[in-house]
N, C-alpha and C positions, 0 to 999 in steps of 0.2 A: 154567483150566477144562478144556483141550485133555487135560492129565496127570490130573485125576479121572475124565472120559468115557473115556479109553483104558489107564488104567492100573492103574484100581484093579476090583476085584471089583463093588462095587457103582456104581459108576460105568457100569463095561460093562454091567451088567442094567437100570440106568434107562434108559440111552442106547438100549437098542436097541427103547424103548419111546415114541424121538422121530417124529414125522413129521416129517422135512428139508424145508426152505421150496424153493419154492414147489408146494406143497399142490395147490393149481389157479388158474385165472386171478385176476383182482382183480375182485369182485364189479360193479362199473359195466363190465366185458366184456361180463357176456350177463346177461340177462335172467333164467334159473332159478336161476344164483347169487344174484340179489339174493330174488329166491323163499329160495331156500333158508335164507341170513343171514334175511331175516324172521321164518320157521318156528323156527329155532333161537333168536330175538330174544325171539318169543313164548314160547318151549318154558321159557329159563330166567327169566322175570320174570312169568308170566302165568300157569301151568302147572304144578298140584302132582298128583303122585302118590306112591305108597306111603310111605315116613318123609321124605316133603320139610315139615318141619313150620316155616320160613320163611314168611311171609305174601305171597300173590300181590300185584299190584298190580291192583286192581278195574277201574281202566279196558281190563284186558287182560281181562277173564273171559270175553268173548264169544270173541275171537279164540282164546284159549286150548279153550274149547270146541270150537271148529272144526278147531285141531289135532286135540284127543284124538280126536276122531272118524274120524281119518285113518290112525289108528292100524292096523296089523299085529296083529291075534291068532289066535291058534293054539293050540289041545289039542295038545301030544304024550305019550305016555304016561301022564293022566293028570296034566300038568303045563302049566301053562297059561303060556303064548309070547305076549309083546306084543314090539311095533315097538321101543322104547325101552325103557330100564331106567336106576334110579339107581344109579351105581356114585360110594360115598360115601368108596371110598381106591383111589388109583391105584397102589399100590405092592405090588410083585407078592409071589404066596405066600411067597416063602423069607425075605422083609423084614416080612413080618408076623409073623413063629411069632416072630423075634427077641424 
C-alpha cells in the first residue's frame, strides 16, 4: 500500500486527498463533537437534497428538517451558496477526463 501512495502518479494525487488520523478528539471527549456526529448522522440517513434520490428514513424527517434549516446560504454572483453540497465522485479532475 505504502509503494502505491508514494510511488506511483495516481497514488500520490489520491493520497494527498487523505485526512491522517487522528482528525480530532473521540466524539465521548466533548460534548460538540458528539453534536456534530449527530448532525452528520442525521445529514446522511434523514436528509436529501439536490440528486440524492436514495430514500430517507422517515423517522428522521423532523430531525432532518432541523438540520436544513441550519443551513449556510448565500447569492454570489448570481449563483446561489449553501452550507453543504453533494459531491457524488471524490476523484479529482485529471481521473476523471480519463
Amino acid at each position: 500500500m505504502a509503494h502505491y501512495f508514494q510511488n506511483t502518479a495516481t497514488g500520490r494525487l489520491r493520497a494527498s486527498r487523505v485526512v491522517p488520523e487522528p482528525f480530532f478528539v473521540h466524539s465521548d471527549l466533548t460534548s460538540l463533537v458528539q453534536v456534530a456526529d449527530l448532525i452528520a448522522y442525521i445529514i446522511a440517513w434523514g436528509v436529501r437534497v439536490g440528486n440524492m434520490n436514495r430514500p430517507a428514513r422517515t423517522e428522521l424527517a423532523e430531525l432532518g428538517e432541523a438540520v436544513l434549516a441550519l443551513r449556510y446560504f448565500q447569492h454570489r454572483d448570481d449563483f446561489p451558496v449553501w452550507g453543504f453540497a453533494v459531491i457524488d465522485d471524490l476523484r479529482p479532475r485529471e481521473e476523471k477526463s480519463r
